[in-house]
N, C-alpha and C positions, 0 to 999 in steps of 0.2 A: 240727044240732050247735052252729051258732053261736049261736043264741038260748041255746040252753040254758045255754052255757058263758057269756053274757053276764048270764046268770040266777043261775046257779052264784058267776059271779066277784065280780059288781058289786052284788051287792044293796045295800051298804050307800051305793053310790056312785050308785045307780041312776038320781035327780033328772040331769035335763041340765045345773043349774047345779054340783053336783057332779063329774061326771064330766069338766065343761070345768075344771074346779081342778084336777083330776089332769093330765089333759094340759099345760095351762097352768105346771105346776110340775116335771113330768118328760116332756114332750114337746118339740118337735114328733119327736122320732128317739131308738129306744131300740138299743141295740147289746146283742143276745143271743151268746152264746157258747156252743159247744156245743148248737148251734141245733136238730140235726136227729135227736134226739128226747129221751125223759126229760123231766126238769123245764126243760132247757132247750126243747123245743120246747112245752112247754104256757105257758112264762113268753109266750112269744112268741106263742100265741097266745093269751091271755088279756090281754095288753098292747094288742095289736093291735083287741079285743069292747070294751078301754077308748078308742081311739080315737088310739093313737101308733104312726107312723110304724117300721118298727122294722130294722134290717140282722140277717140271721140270718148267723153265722158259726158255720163247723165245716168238715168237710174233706171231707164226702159231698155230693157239688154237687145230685148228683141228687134226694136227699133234701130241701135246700136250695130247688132250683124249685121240686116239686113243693108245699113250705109255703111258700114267697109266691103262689104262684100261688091257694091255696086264701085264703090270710088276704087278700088284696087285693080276691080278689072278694066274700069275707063280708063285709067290712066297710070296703072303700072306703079304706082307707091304702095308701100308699106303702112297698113291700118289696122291700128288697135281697139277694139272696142272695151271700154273699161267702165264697168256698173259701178259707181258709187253713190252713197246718200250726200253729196256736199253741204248739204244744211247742218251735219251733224261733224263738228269738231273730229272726230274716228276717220270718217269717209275722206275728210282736206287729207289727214296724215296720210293713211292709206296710198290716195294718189301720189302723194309725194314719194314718196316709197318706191313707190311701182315705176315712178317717169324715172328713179333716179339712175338708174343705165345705159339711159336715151341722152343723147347730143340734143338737147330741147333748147328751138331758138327762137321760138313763138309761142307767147303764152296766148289765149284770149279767154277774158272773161265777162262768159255770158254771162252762166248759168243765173236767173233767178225768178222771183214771179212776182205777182201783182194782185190785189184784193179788191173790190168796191164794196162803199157801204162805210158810214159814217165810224167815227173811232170809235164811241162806247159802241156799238154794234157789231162791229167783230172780237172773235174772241180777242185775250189777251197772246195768248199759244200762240194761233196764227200769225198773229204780227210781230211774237218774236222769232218764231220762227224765216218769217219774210226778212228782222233785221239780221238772222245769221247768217244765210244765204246772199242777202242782197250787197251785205256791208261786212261781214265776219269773214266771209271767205273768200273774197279777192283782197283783204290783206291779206290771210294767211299764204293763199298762194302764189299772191307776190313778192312774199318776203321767202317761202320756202325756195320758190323756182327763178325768180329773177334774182336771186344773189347768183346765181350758176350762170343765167345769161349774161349779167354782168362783170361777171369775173370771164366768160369767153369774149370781151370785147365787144361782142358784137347783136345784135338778136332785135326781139322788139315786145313792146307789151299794151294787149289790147283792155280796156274797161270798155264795158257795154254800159251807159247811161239810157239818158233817155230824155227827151223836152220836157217832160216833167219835171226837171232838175231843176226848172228858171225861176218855178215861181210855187208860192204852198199848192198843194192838191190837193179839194176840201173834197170828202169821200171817198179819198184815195190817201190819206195822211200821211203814213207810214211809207208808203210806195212812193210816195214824190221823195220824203224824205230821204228812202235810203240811196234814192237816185241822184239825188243834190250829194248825197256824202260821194259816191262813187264819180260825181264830175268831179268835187275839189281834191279826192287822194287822185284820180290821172292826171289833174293840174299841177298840182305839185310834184308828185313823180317825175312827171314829163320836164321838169326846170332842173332837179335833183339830177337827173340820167342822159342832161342836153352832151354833157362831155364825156359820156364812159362810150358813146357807139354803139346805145341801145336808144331804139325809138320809141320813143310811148303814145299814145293815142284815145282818147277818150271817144268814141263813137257817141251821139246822142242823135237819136232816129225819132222820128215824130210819130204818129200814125199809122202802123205797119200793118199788112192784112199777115197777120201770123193768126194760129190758134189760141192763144193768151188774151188779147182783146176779146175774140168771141168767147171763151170761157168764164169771162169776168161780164158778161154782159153788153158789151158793148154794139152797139145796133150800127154796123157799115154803111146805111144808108144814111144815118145824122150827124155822121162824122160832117164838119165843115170844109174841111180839105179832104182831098180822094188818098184814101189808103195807098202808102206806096206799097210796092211789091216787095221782097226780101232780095230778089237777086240786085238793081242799084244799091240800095243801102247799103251792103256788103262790097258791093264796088267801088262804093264810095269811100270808103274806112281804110281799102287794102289799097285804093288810089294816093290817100294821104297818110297812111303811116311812112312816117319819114320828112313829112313836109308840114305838117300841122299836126297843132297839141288837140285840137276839138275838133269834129267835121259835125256838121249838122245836116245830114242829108236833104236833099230837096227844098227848091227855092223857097217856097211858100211855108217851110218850119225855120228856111231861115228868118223869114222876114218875120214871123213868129215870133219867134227868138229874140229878134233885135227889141223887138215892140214892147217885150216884158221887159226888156233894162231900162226902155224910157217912160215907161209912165212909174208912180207912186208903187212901191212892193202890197199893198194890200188894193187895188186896183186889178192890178193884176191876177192875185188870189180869187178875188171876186169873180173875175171874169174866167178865169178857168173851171170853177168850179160851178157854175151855169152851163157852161159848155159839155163837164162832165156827166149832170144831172140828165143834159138833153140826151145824150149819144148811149145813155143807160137807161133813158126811159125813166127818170127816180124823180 
C-alpha cells in the first residue's frame, strides 16, 4: 500500500532531488488535524511516502497510534500521535504548546465536521460547536503556528474548505457557512503570505466518499457526481501548494464551481439545496 500510494502521490515529485525540495520547503514536521481518518488521515499519509516528519491530531487516540505506528514503519519518519479536543479553546493551546519544539513547516487544517437538517432543527450547541471547530480554530492555529512558519521563511499552510463554500447550503446552513469563511481566511492569507516564502492553499474537495457524508446521511448512490476517492484529492492539494491559492479537485466540481459564480447567488442556493434534500433522502 505504501509503494503504491508513493506511486499514486509523488509521481511528479518522484526524482530524489525533488522530493528533498518538498521536504526541505515544508518539512522537517507537518501538523495534520483531524488526523484519524478522511482527507485528514490520507494528507498524513501521503506527506509521510513524501518524507515529513508529521504529528497527527484529532481526538480518537486509538486511531491516532494505530497510523503512526503504520506511517513510521512504511517509511522511516518520525510520528506523533497527539489526542486533543480542537473544538475546545484548551485543546488549540494545548497543541500549540506541545508542537512548540518541533521545526513545523506544514500546517494542515482539516479538522472539522458537518450536520444535516434544517437550522431551527439542530440544536443551537451543535452548531456552535461546528462554528468553533470549523472557523475558530484554523485561526487560532494559524496565527499560533504560522507566525513560526513564517518567521523560518519558508513552509506552507493548508485550509480544508469544501464546494460548499460557493454558494448558501439550505439544510446544511451553518456547515456551508463556516466553509465559505475558511475559503475567504485561505484567500486572503494566501495574498498576505505571496512574499514571506510560505505557501498557502485552500483545498475545496467536492463529494468525497470519506465517513463524514455517510454519518450525516448522505446516500452514495444519489450523489449526482461519483464520490471521489480521498487519495486524488489529497494529491491534488500537495500537487498545488506552491502554485495555486484554491484547487478544486476533479473536473466535474470544477465545472460546478464555475456554474455557481454564473448564474443569480440565490439560484444557486436553490439548486444546492434540492440536490441536498435528494442525496439525504429529506
Amino acid at each position: 500500500m505504501a509503494d503504491g500510494l508513493v506511486k499514486q502521490v509523488a509521481k511528479p515529485l518522484m526524482k530524489a532531488a525533488a522530493r528533498g525540495r518538498f521536504v526541505q520547503r515544508y518539512g522537517p514536521w507537518a501538523v495534520v488535524t483531524g488526523a484519524s481518518s478522511g482527507i485528514g488521515e490520507e494528507t498524513a499519509r501521503q506527506l509521510a511516502a513524501l518524507g515529513l516528519s508529521v504529528v497527527l491530531v484529532a481526538r480518537r487516540r486509538d486511531r491516532l497510534e494505530a497510523l503512526a505506528a503504520d506511517l513510521a514503519a512504511a517509511h522511516g519518519v518520525e510520528v506523533r500521535a497527539s489526542e486533543h479536543d480542537l473544538a475546545s479553546p484548551a485543546g488549540v493551546e494545548a497543541l500549540i504548546t506541545e508542537v512548540r519544539p518541533l521545526d513545523v513547516g506544514l500546517l494542515v487544517n482539516n479538522a472539522g465536521f458537518g450536520m444535516k437538517g434544517g437550522f431551527f432543527d439542530l440544536s443551537l450547541a451543535e452548531q456552535r460547536r461546528m462554528i468553533e471547530l470549523n472557523c475558530q480554530t484554523p485561526v487560532a492555529l494559524t496565527h499560533g503556528l504560522g507566525a513560526r512558519i513564517v518567521a523560518r521563511g519558508r513552509g506552507g499552510i493548508i485550509f480544508v474548505s469544501s464546494t460548499a463554500a460557493f454558494q448558501g447550503l439550505p439544510t446544511s446552513a451553518v456547515y456551508g457557512a463556516s466553509k465559505g469563511f475558511d475559503l475567504l481566511l485561505g484567500e486572503a492569507v494566501w495574498d498576505e503570505l505571496r512574499k514571506t516564502g510560505v505557501d498557502v492553499l485552500t483545498l475545496c474537495p467536492g463529494p468525497t466518499d470519506t465517513e463524514g457524508p455517510r454519518r450525516t446521511g448522505v446516500d452514495p448512490d444519489k450523489v449526482p457526481v461519483k464520490m471521489m476517492q480521498v487519495g486524488p484529492v489529497v494529491r491534488a492539494a500537495l500537487l498545488g501548494l506552491g502554485k495555486r491559492a484554491v484547487v478544486v479537485p476533479g473536473a466535474s466540481n470544477r465545472v460546478a464551481a464555475l456554474l455557481t459564480r454564473l448564474v443569480p447567488r440565490a439560484m444557486a442556493t436553490r439548486v444546492a439545496g434540492r440536490l441536498i434534500r435528494r442525496v439525504t433522502g429529506e
